[in-house]
N, C-alpha and C positions, 0 to 999 in steps of 0.2 A: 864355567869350571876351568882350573886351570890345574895340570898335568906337571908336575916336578918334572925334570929331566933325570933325575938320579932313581924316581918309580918309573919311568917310561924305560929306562935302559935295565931295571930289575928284570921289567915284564918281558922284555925284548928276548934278554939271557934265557931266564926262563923255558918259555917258546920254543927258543933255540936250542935248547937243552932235552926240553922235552921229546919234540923232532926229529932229532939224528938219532937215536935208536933205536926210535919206531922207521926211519927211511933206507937207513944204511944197507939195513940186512936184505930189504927187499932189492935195492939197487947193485947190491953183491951176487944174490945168491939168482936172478932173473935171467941171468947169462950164461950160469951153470946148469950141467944134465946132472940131477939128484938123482941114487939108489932107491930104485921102488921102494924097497924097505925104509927109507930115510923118508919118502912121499906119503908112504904109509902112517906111517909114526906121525907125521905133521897132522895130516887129517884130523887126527884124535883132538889136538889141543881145543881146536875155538867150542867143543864138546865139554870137552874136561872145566875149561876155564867160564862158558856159560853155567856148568851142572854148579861149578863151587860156588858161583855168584849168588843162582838162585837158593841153594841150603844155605847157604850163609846169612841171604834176607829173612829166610824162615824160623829158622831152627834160633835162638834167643837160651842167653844163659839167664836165668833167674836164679841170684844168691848160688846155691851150689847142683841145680838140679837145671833139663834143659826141657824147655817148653819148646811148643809151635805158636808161633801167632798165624792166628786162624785171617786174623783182615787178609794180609799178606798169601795165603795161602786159598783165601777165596780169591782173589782177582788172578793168582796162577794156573790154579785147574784150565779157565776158559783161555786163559795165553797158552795153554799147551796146547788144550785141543785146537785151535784155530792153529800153532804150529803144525799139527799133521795135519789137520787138514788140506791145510794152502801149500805149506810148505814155503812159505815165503818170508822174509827174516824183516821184511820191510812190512806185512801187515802184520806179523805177528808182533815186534815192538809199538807199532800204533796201538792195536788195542791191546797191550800190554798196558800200555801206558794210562790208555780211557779207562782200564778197569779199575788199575789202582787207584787213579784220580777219583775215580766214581766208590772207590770201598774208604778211601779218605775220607771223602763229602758225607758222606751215609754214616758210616760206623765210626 
């Protein structure tokens, strides 16, 4: 296989593009003492932005009316409850993942 130089330096940009927004603000703000309230407020996001992910896989426009898909929302119930229970964001994505894989295979 052989690799353009003109896609190899696309991907390169890319990469490069993508990384500095997600690095920047942590190598900015890692130095500073943040307002409680300001630490507060941050806590909420990875909440906020997992809750939108997960309604957004679920919840489905059909034509003008909004369904659930039920596959999606069987392999969630058991990713939630192993989130309380564990509490762990590393086994709760594992079998996040085996469930769905497994409501794919099946259904």
């Amino acid at each position: 296989m052989r690799i353009e130089l003109s896609i190899l330096l696309i991907i390169l940009g890319c990469a490069l593009v993508t990384f500095i927004p997600r690095v920047i603000p942590f190598l900015v703000v890692r130095n500073m003492n943040l307002p409680e309230i300001v630490l507060k407020w941050l806590s909420f996001i990875p909440i906020c932005i997992f809750t939108a992910l997960v309604v957004n896989s679920f919840i489905t426009k059909d034509h003008s009316y909004l369904s659930i898909d039920w596959r999606v929302l069987t392999a969630i119930i058991p990713t939630l409850i192993i989130a309380l229970w564990t509490k762990s964001l590393s086994v709760t994505v594992i079998v996040g993942i085996v469930c769905m894989a497994t409501v794919r295979t099946i259904l």
